[in-house]
C-alpha positions in Angstrom: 91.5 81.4 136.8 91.4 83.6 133.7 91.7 82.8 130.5 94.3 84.4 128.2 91.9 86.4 126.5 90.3 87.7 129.3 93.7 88.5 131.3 94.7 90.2 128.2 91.3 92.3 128.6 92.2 92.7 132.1 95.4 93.8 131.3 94.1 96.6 128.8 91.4 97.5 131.2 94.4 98.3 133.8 96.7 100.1 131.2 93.8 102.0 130.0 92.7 102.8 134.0 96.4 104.3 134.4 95.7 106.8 131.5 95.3 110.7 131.6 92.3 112.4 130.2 94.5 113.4 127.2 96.0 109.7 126.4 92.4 108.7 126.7 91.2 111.4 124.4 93.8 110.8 121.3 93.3 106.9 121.9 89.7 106.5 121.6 89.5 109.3 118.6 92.1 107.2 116.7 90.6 103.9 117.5 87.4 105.2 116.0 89.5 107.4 113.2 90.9 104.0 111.9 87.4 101.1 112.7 85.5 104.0 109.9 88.7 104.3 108.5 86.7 102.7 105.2 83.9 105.3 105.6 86.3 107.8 105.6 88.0 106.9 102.6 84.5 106.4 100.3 84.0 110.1 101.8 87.5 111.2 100.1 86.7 109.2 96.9 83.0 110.8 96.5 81.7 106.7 96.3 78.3 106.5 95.3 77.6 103.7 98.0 78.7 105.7 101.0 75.4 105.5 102.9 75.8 101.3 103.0 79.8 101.0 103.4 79.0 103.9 106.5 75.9 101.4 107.9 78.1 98.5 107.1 81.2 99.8 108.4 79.7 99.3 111.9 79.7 95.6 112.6 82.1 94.9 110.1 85.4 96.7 112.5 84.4 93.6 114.9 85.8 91.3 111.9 89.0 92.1 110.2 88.3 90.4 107.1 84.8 92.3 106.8 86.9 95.2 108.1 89.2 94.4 105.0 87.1 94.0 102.5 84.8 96.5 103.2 88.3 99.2 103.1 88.9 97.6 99.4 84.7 98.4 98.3 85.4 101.8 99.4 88.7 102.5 97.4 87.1 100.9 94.1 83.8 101.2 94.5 81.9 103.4 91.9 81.9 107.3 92.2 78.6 109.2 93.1 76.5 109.7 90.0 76.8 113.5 90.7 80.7 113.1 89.7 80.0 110.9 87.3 78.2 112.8 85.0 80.8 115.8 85.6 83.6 113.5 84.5 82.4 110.9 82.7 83.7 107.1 83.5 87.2 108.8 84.7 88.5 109.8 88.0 88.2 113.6 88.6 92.1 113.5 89.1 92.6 112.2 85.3 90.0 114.7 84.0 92.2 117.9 85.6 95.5 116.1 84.1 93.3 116.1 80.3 92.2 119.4 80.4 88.4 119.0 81.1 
């Protein structure tokens, strides 16, 4: 007899069987938009440490608390030194509100 976790796998497995090409196609390109949804986001906010949230970003969608806290290092997480020394300590949007 299975347990519940492996007849909910089952179950998935089935639903995922039953698919078309195209259901197939937009699920697996948002499942993996959203498990390097933290890699995409120090991307959009130029971080400086985007080569190790990227490498870390791999095992860390198998834990959602890694997953988590890795999606808050990338939101707050330093800008590249390239921007920084463009703008200074503030964000590039506050610099284009000042005038710089």
């Amino acid at each position: 007899m299975l347990s519940s976790l492996e007849q909910k796998f089952a179950d998935f497995l089935d639903l995922f069987a039953q698919m078309d090409t195209l259901q197939a196609v937009i699920f697996v390109v948002f499942f993996f938009a959203v498990w390097f949804l933290p890699s995409l986001l120090a991307i959009f906010f130029n971080r400086g440490n985007l080569g190790k949230i990227a490498i870390a970003n791999v095992p860390a969608g198998l834990s959602w608390i890694a997953w988590v806290a890795l999606l808050v290092w990338a939101s707050t997480g330093k800008m590249s030194s390239k921007l920084t020394k463009k703008y200074g300590s503030q964000s590039p949007e506050a610099a284009l509100k000042a005038g710089n």
